[in-house]
N, C-alpha and C positions, 0 to 999 in steps of 0.2 A: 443413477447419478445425474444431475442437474449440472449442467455447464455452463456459462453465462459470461459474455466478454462487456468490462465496462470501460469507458474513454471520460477524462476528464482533465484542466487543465494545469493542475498540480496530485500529488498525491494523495494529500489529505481528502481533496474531493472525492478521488476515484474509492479509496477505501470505507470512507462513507456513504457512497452511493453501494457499495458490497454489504455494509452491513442494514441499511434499509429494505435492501431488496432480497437478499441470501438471507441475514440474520447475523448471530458471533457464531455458529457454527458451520461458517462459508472456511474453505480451504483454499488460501492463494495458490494456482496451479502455474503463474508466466507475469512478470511483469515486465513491460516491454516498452521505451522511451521512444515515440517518433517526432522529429525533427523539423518534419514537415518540409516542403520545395523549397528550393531557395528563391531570395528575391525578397520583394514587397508582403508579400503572401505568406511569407516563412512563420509557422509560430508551433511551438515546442506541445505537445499532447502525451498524458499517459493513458498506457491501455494496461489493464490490468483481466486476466482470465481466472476468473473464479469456480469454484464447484462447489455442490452441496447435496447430500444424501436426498431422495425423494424422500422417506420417510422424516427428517428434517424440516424439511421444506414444507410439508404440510404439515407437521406442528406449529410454524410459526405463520401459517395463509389462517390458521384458523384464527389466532390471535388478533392477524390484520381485518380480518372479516368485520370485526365489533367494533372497530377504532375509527374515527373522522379522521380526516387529514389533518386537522392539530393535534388531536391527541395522537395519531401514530407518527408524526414528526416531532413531538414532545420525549413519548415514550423511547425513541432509537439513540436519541441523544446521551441518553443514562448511558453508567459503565456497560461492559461486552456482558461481565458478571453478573448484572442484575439484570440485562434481559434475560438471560439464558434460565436463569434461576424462574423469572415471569412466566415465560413458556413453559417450559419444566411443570412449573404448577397450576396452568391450565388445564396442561394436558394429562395432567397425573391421572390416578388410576381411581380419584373419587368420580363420581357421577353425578350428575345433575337430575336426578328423582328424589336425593334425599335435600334438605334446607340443611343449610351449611356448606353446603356443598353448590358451583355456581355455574351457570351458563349464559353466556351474554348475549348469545344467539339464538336462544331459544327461540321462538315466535310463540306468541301471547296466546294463551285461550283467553277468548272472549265469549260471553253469553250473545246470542242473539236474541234481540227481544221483540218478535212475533206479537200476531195479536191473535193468538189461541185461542179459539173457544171456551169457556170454564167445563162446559159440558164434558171437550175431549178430554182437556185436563184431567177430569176427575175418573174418566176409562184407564186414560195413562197412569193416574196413582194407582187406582185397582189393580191393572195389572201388576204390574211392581211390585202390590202387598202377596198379589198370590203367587208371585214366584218366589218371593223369599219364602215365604209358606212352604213353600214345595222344596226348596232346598232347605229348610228345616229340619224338615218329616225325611230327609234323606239317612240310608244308614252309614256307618261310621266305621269304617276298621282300623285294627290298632297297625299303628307302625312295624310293630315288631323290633324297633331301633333298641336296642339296650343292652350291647355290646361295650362298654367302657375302657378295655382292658390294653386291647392293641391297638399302635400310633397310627400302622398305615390299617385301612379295614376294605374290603372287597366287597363290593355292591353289585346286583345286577344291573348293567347297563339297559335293558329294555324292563319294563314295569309292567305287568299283565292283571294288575287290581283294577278298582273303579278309582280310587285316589293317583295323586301323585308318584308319591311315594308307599303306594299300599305294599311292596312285596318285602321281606324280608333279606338281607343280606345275605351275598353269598359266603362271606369270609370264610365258614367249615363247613364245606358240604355234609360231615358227620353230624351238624345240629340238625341240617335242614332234610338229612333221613333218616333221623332221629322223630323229629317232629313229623315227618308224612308217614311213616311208617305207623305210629303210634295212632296219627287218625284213620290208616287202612284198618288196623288190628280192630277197631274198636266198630266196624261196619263189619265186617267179614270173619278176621280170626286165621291166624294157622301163618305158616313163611311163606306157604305160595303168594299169598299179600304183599309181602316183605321184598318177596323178589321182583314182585310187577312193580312196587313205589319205588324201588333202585332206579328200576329202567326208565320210569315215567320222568324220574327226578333229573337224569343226565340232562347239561345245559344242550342247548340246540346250538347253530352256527348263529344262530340271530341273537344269542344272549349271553356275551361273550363278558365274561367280570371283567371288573376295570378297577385299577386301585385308589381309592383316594384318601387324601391326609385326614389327619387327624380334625385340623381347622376346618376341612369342608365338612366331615361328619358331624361336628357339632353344629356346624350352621344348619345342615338339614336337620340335627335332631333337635332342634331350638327353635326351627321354624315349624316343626310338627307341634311341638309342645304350643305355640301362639296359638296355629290351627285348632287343637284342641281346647282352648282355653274360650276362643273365642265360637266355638260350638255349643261349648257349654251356657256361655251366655246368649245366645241365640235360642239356646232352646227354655232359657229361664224366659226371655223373652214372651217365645212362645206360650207359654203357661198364662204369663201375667196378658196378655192379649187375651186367650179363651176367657179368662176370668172376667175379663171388662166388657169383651163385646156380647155377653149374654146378655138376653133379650132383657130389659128392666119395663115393669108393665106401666110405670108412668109414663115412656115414650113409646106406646101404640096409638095413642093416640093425634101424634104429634103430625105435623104437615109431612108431605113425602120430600120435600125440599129442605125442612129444618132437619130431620130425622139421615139424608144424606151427607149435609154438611158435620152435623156431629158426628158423624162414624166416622167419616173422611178427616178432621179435624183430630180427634181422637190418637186414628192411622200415625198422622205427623207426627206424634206427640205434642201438640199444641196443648197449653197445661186447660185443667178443665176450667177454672176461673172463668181465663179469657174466653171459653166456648163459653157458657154460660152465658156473660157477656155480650157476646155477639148474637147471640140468640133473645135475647130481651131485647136487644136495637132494634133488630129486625122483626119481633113483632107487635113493637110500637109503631114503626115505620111504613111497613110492607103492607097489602092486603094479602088477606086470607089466600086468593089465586096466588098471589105472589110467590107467598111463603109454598106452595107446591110444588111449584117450576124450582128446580134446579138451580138452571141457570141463572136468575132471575138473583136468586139467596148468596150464591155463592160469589158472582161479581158484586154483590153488594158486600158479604163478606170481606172478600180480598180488599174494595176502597176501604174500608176502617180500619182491618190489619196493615195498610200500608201507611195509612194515614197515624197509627200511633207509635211509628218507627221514627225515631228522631236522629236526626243526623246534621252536620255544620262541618265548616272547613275548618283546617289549624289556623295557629293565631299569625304562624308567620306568610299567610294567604292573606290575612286581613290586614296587615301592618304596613303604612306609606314609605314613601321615602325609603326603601331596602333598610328600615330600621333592624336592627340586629335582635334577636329574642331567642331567648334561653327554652330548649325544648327537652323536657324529660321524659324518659321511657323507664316504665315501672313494671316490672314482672317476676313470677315464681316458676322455679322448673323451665323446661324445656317451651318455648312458646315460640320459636322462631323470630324473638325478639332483635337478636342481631342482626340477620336477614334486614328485616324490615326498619331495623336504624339505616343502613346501608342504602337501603331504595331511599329512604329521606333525606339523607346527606347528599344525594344525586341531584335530588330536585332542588333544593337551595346553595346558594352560591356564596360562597365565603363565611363556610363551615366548619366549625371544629370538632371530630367525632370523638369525644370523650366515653370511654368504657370502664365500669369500676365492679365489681363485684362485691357482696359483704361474706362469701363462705370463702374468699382465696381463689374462686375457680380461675382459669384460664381462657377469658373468652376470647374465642378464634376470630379475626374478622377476615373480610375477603380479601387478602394482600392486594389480587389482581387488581380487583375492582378500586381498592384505594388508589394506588400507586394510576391506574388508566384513567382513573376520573380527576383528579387532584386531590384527593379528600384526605386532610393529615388527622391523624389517629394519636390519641393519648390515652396511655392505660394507667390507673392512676389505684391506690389503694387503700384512699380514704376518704371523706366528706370534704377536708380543710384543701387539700392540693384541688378541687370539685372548682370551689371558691376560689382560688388560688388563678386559675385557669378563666375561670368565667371575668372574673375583672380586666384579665390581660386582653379576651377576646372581645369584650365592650368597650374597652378604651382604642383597638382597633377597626371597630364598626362591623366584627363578625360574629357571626352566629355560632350557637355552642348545640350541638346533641349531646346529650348526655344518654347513654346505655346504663340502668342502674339495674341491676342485677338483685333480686330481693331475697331477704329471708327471715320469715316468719319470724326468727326469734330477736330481728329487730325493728319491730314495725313501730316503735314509739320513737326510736331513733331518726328513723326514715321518715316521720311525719317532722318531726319537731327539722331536718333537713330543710324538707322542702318550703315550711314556715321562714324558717331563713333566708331562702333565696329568694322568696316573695318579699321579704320586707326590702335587702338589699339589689334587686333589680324589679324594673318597671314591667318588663315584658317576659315573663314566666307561663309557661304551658307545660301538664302533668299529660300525658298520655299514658293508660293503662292498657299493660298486651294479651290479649285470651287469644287460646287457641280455638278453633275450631274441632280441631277431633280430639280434645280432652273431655270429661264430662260433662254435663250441666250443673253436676251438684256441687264439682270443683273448681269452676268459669263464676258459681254464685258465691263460693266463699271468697274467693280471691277479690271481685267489684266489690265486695260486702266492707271487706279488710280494707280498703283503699278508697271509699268513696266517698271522703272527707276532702282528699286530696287531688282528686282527679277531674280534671278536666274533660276529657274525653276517652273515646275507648277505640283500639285499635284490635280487629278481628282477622287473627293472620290463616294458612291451611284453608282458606276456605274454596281451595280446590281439592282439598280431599276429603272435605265434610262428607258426613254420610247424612246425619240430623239437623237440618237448618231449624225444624222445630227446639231443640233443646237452645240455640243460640238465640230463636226469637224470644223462649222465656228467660232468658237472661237478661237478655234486653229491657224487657220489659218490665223484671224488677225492680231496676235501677235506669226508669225513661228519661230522670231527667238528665243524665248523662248521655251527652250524644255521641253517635259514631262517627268517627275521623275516617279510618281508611281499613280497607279488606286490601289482604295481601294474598293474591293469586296461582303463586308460584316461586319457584328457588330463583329465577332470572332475576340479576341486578342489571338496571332498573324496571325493566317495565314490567315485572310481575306486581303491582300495585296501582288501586285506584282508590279513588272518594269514593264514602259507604255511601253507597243510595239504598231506599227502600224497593227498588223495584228488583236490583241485585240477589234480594233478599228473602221477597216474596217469589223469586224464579228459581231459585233453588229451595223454597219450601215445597212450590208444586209442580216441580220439575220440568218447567216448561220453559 
């Protein structure tokens, strides 16, 4: 318990100075009126002694941590009820690794960007490719999970497989010498078998069951199930790689420096086209020595992949006078697209975050982050209230985000939309949201569908990219659309920057 005595010259002071510093979960413990001397000097003060749980109290240090002194002198002023409810929802029980979910404090990954050799580079993708290789060719055991029946289910708490979750449940020790028994019988033969897998089978002190709910058991059997899923595709992987990198006898003859950029190239997934490509530049360009060295091919490489990465600022960076301009976000499915309205709405200044869906969804915004930055929010659930809004927020000289929430089966509607709002406002920008760890084949439909209408292209996940190849041929589909912004992380605001190509090319070759 936290005790705290405050002095002030009336009441209203002193109980405001309790709930800046305690919170509304501060307990008045003594209020206590002093008089002060008499004479000249005399002047009346209250003291008032407060308390507040530790646990408390660092719910609401961490909320102060993130806030300037206006905005946490903004913020105290609201009812006792809407702080309490703010903190409440900082502190809840979501976590800040998944988007949607927020952290104000996070501290930023950022790339450092070295001047790496291309040589080492190309050691560090090698290795890389041969350990995924090696975890490939790893074997694989089955869960054993497939017990559906009983709510609460008994696990061993220590695991003695090569996985995670390799050993099977203890829930009936009758299955589990059932099943060991069954594989003694089948080496040996006879009960004296029977009776040594009894004895083998008894838990030890160190593997003591533990019971857990129903909800945890399906989250580990649901995370085995990814696991597997995602095995599976690693080992189709695997296939289509042996298939590709057999020897082809047109390229024995090729330089040793063209013939490592295409392998390495290849590795990326950088589509074959663009290798192609890059490989006529270079040996029109290069000489013969050239093209052997390595390093020589591959820095020269990297300037032309970087150089046909197009990228430009939004329009409301280019616009004088705090001109107010209409900014649209346009996406399908899951892309972290509200996230990244959010960090936009931070950066510009008398903003209106308009949210609309066309399937009815619910999208969530960051309450905190609204409510601690000023950013007021309209959820709206049609095109006409769109319009409706945007006029109101041009005739006060503020800017409008628009979050449009897409869906396929109205993309003739959502075109003939944003036709509208072009003709009846001057300053309209279409941003389109891909994610980074969706596919390439689903990143090309989506630009495909949209890029009549879009202005530029926003790349959000791309801290948890695995393939910056697949993103670079996207890109490159559709170059003359440029990149606006990579969004880095779940943190509002600074999990976001301006696409650079160098961004781009450092997580292509990992450097």
């Amino acid at each position: 318990m936290l005790v705290k005595k405050f002095e002030a010259d009336n009441l209203e002071e002193a109980l405001k100075a309790v709930k800046v510093e305690l919170g509304p979960d501060a307990i008045i413990l003594k209020t206590v009126t002093n008089n002060g001397i008499k004479g000249a000097f005399k002047k009346k003060r209250i003291e008032i002694t407060a308390a507040i749980s530790e646990k408390s109290y660092e719910k609401k240090a961490k909320v102060d941590k993130v806030l300037n002194k206006d905005q946490k002198e903004a913020f105290y002023q609201k009812p006792a009820g809407m702080i309490k409810d703010s903190i409440t929802k900082y502190n809840g029980p979501e976590t800040t690794s998944g988007y949607g979910s927020m952290g104000l404090n996070k501290v930023v990954n950022t790339l450092a960007r070295g001047s790496a050799g291309l040589s080492d580079i190309t050691s560090k993708t090698s290795s890389l490719i041969k350990n995924s290789l090696d975890d490939f060719l790893s074997d694989h055991e089955d869960s054993g999970f497939d017990i559906d029946s009983a709510d609460d289910i008994s696990i061993q708490s220590k695991s003695v497989g090569r996985g995670k979750y390799a050993e099977p449940p203890l829930g009936d020790s009758r299955i589990l010498n059932s099943q060991f028994e069954n594989k003694q019988s089948s080496r040996a033969g006879g009960d004296h078998s029977r009776n040594i897998s009894r004895e083998q089978n008894a838990p030890s002190q160190n593997q003591i069951p533990s019971v857990v709910s129903r909800e945890a058991y399906n989250e580990l059997k649901q995370e085995l199930k990814t696991t597997q899923n995602r095995m599976e595709l690693l080992e189709q992987k695997l296939l289509e790689l042996s298939q590709n990198y057999q020897i082809n006898p047109k390229h024995l003859n090729e330089a040793k420096g063209v013939f490592q950029l295409r392998t390495t190239l290849k590795t990326l997934d950088v589509d074959e086209i663009h290798i192609i490509d890059l490989i006529k530049k270079a040996s029109y360009e290069l000489s013969k020595e050239e093209l052997d060295n390595p390093d020589v091919i591959f820095e020269f490489a990297l300037q032309k992949m970087a150089s046909s990465v197009n990228t430009d600022i939004p329009l409301f960076s280019k616009t004088e006078n705090n001109t107010p301009v209409i900014t649209v976000l346009i996406s399908e499915a899951a892309s972290g697209q509200s996230s990244m309205g959010t960090k936009i709405a931070v950066l510009k200044k008398d903003v209106i975050l308009v949210q609309l869906s066309q399937d009815s969804q619910d999208i969530s915004s960051h309450d905190f982050a609204t409510q601690a930055f000023g950013i007021k929010v309209e959820k709206v659930k049609n095109f006409s209230e769109v319009v409706g809004i945007c006029r109101k927020a041009m005739d006060a000289n503020k800017s409008v985000l628009l979050d449009l929430r897409l869906s396929s089966k109205y993309t003739d509607e959502t075109k003939k939309f944003i036709e509208t709002l072009r003709r009846g406002f001057s300053h309209v920008e279409v941003l389109c949201t891909l994610s980074a760890i969706h596919s390439e084949l689903y990143n090309r439909k989506i630009i495909a569908r949209y890029k009549e209408i879009t202005d530029g292209v926003i790349i959000s996940h791309i801290d948890l990219c695995m393939n910056f190849g697949a993103i670079f041929n996207v890109h490159l589909t559709q170059n003359k659309i440029p990149l606006k912004f990579f969004g880095t992380g779940p943190v509002v605001p600074d999990d976001i920057e301006g696409a650079t190509a160098e961004r781009l090319m450092a997580g292509l070759f990992q450097f």
